[in-house]
Gaussian input, Z-matrix of N, CA and C with variables (Angstrom, degrees):
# hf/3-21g

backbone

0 1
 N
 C     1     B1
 C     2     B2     1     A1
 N     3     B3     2     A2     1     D1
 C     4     B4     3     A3     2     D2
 C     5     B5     4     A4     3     D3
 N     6     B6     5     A5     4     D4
 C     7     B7     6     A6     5     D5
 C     8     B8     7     A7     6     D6
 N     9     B9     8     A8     7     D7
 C    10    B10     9     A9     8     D8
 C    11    B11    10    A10     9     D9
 N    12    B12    11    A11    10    D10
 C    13    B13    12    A12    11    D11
 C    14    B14    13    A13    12    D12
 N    15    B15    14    A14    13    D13
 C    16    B16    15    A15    14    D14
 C    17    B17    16    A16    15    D15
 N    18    B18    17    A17    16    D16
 C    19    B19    18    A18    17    D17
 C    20    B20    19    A19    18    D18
 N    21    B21    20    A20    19    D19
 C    22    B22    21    A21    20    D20
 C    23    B23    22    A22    21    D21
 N    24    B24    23    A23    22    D22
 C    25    B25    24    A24    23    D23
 C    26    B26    25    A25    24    D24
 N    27    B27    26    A26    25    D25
 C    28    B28    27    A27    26    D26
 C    29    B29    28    A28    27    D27
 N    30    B30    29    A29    28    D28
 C    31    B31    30    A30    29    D29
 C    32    B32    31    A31    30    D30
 N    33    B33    32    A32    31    D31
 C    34    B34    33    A33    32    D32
 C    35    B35    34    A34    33    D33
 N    36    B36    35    A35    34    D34
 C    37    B37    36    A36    35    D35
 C    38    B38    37    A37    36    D36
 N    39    B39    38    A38    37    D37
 C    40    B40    39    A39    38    D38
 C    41    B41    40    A40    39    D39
 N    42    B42    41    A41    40    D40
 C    43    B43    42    A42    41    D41
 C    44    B44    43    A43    42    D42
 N    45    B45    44    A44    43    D43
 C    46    B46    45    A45    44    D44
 C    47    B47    46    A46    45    D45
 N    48    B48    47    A47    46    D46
 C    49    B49    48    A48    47    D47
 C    50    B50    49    A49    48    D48
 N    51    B51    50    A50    49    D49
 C    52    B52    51    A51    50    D50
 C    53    B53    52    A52    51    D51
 N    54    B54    53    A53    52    D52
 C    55    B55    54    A54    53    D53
 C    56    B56    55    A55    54    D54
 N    57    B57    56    A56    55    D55
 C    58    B58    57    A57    56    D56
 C    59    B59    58    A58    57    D57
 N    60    B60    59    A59    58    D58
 C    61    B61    60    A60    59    D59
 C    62    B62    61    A61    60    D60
 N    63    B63    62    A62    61    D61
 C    64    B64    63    A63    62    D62
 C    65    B65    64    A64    63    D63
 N    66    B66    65    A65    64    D64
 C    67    B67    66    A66    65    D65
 C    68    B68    67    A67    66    D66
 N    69    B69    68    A68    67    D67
 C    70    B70    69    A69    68    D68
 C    71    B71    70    A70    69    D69
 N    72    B72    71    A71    70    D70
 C    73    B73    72    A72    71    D71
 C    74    B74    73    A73    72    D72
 N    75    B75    74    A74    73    D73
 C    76    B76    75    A75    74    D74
 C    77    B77    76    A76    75    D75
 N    78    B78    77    A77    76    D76
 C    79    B79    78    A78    77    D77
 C    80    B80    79    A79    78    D78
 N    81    B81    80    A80    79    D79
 C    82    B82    81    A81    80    D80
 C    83    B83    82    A82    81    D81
 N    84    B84    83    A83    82    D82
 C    85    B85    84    A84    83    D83
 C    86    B86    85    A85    84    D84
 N    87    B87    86    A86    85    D85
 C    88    B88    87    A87    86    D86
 C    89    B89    88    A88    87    D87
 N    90    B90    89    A89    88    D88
 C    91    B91    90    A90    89    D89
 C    92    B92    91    A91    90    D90
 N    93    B93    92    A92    91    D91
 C    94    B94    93    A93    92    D92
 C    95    B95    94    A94    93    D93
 N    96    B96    95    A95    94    D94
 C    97    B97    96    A96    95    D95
 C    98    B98    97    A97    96    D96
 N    99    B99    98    A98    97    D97
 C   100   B100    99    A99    98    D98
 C   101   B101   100   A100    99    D99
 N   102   B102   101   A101   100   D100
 C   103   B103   102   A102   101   D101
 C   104   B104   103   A103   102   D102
 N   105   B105   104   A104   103   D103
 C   106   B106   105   A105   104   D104
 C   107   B107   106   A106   105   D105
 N   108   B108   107   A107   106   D106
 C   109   B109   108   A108   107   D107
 C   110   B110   109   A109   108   D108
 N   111   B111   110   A110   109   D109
 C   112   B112   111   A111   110   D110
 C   113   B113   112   A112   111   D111
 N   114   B114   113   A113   112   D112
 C   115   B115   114   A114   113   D113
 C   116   B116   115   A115   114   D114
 N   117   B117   116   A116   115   D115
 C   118   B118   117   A117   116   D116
 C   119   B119   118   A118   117   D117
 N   120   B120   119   A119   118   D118
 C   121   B121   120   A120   119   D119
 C   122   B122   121   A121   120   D120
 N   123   B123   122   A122   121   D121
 C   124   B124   123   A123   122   D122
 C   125   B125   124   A124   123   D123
 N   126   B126   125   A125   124   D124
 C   127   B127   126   A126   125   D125
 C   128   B128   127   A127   126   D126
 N   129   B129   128   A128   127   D127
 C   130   B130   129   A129   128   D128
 C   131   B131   130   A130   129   D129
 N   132   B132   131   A131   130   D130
 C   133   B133   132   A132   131   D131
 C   134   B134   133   A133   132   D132
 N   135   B135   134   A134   133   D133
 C   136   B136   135   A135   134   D134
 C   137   B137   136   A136   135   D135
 N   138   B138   137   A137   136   D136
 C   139   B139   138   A138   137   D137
 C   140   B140   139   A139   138   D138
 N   141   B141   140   A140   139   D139
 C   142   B142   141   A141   140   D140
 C   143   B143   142   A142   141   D141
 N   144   B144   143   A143   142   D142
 C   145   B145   144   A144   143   D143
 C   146   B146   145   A145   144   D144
 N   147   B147   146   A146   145   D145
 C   148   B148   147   A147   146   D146
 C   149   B149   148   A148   147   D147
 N   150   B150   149   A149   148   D148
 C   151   B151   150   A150   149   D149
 C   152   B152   151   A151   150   D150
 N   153   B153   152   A152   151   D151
 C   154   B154   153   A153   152   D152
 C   155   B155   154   A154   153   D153
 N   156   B156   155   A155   154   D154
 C   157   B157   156   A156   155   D155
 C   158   B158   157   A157   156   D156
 N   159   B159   158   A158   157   D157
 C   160   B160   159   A159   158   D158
 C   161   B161   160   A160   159   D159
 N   162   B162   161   A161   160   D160
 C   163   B163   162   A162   161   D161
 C   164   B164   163   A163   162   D162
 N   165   B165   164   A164   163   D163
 C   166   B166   165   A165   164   D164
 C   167   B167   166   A166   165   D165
 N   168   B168   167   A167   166   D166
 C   169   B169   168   A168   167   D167
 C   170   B170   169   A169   168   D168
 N   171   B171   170   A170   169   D169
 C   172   B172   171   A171   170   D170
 C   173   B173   172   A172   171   D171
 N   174   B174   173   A173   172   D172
 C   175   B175   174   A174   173   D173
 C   176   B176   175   A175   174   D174
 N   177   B177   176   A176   175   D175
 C   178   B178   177   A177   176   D176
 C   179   B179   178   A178   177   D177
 N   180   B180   179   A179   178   D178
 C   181   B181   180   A180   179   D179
 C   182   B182   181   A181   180   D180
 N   183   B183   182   A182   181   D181
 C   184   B184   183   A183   182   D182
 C   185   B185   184   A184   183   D183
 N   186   B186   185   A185   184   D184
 C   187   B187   186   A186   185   D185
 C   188   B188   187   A187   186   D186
 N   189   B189   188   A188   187   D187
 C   190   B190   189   A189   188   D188
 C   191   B191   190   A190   189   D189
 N   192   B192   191   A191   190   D190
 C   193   B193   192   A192   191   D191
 C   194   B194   193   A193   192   D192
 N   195   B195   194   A194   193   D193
 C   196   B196   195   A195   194   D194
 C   197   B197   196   A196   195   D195
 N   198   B198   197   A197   196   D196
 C   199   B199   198   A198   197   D197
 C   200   B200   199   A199   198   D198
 N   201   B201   200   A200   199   D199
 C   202   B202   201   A201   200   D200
 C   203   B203   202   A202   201   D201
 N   204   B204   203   A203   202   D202
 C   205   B205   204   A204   203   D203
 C   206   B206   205   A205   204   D204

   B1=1.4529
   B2=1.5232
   B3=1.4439
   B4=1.4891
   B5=1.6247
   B6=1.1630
   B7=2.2579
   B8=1.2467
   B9=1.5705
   B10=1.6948
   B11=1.3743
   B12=1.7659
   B13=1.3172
   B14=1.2187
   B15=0.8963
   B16=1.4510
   B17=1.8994
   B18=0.6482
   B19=1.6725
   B20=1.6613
   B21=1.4097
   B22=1.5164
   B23=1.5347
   B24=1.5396
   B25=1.7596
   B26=1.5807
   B27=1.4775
   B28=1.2043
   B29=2.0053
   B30=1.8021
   B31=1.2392
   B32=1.9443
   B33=0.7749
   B34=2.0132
   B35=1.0463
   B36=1.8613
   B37=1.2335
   B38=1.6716
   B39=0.8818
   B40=1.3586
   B41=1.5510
   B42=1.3149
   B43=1.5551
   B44=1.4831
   B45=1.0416
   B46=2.1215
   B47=1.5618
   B48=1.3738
   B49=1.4950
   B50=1.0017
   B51=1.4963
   B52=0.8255
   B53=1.7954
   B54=1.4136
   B55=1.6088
   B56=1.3791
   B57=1.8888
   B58=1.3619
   B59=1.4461
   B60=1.4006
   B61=1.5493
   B62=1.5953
   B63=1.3674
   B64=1.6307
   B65=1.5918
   B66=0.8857
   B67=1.6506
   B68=1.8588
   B69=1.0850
   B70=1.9027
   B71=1.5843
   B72=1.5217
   B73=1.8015
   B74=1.5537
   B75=1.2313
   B76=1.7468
   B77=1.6810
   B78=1.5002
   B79=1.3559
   B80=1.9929
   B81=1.5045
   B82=0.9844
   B83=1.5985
   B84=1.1979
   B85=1.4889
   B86=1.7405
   B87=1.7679
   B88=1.7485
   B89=1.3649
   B90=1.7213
   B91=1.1000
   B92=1.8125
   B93=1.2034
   B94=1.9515
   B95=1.5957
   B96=1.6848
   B97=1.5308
   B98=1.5378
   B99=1.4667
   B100=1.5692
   B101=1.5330
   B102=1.9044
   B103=1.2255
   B104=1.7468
   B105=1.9049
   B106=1.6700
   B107=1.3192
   B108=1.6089
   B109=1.4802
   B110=1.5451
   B111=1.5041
   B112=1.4519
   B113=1.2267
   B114=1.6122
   B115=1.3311
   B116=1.4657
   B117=1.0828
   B118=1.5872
   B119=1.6652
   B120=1.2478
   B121=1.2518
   B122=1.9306
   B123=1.0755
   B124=1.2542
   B125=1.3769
   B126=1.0538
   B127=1.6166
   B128=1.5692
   B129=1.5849
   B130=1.5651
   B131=1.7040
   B132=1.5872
   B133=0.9741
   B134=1.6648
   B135=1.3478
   B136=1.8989
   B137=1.0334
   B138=1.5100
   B139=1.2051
   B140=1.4061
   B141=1.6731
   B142=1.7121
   B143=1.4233
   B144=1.3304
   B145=1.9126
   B146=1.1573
   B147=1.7044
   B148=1.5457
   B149=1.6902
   B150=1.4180
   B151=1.2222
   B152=1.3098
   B153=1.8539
   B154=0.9781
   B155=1.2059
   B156=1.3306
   B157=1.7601
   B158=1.4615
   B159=1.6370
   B160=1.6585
   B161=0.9130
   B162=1.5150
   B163=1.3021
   B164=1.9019
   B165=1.1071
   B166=1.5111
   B167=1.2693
   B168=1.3326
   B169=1.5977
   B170=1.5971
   B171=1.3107
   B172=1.8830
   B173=1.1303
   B174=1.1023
   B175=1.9076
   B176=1.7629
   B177=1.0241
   B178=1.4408
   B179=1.3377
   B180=1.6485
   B181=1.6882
   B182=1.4915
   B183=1.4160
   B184=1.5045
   B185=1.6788
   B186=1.1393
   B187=1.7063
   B188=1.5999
   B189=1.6716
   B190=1.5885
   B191=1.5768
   B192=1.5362
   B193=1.4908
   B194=1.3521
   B195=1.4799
   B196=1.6990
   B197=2.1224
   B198=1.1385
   B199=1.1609
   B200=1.8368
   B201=1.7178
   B202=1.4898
   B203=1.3705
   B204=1.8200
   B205=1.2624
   B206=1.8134
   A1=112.12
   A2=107.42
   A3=106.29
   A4=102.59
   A5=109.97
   A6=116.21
   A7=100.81
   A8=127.99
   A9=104.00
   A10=95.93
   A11=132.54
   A12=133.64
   A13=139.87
   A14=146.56
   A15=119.41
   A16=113.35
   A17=125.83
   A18=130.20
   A19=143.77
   A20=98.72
   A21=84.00
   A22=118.35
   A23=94.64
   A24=102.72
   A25=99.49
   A26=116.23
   A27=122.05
   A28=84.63
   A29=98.48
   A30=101.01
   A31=111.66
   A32=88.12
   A33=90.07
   A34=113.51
   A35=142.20
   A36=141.04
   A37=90.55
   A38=143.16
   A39=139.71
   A40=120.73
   A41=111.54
   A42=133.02
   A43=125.31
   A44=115.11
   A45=130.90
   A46=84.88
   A47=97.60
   A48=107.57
   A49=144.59
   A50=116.54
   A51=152.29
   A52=113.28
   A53=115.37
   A54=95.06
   A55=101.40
   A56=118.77
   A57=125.79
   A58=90.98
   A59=108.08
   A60=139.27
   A61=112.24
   A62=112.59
   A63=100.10
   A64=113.29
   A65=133.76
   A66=135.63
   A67=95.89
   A68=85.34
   A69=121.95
   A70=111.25
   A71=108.34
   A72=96.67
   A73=90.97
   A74=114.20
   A75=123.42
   A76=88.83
   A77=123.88
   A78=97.52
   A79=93.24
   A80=117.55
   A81=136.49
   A82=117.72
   A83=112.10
   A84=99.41
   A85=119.83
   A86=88.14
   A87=96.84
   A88=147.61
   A89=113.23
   A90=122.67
   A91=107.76
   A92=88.97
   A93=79.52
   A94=95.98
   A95=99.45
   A96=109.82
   A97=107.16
   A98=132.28
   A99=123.08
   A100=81.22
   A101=80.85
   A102=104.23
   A103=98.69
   A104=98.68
   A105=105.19
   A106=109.74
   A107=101.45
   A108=103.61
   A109=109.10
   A110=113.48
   A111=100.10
   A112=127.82
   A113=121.82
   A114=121.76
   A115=103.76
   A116=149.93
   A117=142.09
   A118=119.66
   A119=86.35
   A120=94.10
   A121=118.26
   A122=102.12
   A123=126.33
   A124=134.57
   A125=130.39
   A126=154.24
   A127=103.70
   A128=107.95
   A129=101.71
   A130=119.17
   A131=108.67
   A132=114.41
   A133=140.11
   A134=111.60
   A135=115.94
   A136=122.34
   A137=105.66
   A138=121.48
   A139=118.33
   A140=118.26
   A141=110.26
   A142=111.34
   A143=95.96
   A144=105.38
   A145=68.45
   A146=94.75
   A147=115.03
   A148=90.78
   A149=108.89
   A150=122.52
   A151=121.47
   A152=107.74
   A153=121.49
   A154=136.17
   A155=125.88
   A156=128.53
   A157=100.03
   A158=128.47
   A159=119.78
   A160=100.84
   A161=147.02
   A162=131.53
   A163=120.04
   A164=123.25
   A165=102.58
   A166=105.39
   A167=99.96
   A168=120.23
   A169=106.54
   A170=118.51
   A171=120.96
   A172=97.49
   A173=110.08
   A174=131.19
   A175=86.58
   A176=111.03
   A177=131.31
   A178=110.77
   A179=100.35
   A180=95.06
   A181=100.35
   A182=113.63
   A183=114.60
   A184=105.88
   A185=105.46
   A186=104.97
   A187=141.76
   A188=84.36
   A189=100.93
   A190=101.61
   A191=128.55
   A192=102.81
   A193=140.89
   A194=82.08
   A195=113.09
   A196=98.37
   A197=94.66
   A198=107.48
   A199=127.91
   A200=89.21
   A201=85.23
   A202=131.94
   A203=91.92
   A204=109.52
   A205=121.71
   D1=16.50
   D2=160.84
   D3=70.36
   D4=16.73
   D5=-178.97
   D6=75.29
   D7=17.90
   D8=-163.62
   D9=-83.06
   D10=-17.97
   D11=156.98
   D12=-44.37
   D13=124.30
   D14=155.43
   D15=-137.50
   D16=-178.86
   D17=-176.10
   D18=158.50
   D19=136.21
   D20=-176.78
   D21=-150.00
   D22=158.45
   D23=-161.55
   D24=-93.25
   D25=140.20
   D26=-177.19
   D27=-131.04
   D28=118.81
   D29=173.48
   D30=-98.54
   D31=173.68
   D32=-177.68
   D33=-102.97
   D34=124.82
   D35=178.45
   D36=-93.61
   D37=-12.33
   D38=-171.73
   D39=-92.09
   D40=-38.68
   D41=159.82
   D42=-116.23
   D43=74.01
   D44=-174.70
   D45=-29.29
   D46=142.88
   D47=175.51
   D48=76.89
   D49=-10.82
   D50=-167.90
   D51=-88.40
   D52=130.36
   D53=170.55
   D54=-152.55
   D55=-177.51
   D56=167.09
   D57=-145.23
   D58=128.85
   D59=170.41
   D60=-109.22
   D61=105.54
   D62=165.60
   D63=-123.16
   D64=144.45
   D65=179.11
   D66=-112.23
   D67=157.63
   D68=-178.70
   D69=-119.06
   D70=103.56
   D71=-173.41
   D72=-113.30
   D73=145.27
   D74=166.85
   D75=-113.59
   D76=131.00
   D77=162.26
   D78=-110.84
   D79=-154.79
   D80=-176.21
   D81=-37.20
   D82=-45.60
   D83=-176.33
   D84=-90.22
   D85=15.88
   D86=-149.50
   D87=75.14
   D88=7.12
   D89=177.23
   D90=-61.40
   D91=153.18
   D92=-177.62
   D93=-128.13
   D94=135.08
   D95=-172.40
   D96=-115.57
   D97=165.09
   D98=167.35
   D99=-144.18
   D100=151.58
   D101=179.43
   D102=-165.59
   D103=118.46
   D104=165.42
   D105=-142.93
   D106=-161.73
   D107=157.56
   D108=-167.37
   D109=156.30
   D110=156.38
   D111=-86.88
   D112=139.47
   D113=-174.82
   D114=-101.26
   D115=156.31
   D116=94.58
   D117=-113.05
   D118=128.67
   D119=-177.04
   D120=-89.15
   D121=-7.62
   D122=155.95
   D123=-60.90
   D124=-32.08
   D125=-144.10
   D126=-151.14
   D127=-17.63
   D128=176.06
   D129=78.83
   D130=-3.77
   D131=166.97
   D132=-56.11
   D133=139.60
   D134=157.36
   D135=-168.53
   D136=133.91
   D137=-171.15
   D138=-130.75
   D139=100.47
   D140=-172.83
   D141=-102.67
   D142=165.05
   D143=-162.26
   D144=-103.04
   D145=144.87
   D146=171.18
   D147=-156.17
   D148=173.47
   D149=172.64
   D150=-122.33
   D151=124.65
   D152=165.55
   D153=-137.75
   D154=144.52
   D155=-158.30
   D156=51.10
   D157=38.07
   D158=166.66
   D159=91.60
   D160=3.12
   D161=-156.85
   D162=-149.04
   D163=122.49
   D164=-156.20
   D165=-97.06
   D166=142.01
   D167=-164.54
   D168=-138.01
   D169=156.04
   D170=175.27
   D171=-104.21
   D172=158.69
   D173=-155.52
   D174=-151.19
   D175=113.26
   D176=139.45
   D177=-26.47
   D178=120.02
   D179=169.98
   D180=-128.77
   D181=-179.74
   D182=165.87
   D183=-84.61
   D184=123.16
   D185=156.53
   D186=-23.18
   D187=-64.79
   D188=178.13
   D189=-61.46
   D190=-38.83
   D191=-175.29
   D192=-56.52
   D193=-18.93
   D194=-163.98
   D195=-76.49
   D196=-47.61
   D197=177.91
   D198=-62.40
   D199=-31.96
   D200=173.97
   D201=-89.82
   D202=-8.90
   D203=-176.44
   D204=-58.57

């Protein structure tokens, strides 16, 4: 992808299983996008960064969707 990626996993010593993944996309014109989430797969947790009103925020998801997907 030419580096327009980049990303990184931050796991949790405090909650086993637990993690936060975010990536950095530049595509072609240089716009720059983010996109993560927190996982635990332990706790059944997810939480994806999304943007809203301009501003990035985590949104509660269901687990299982994530999973069946």
């Amino acid at each position: 992808y030419d580096n327009r990626i980049k990303s990184v996993v931050v796991r949790s010593t405090n909650f086993p299983g637990a993690s936060f993944t975010i990536s950095k996309i530049t595509d072609e014109r240089g716009t720059i996008s983010y996109t993560g989430r927190i996982l635990s797969m332990q706790h059944g947790d997810l939480f994806e960064l999304s943007t809203v009103n301009d501003q990035l925020v985590f949104v509660k998801r269901k687990f299982y969707d994530l999973v069946n997907e």
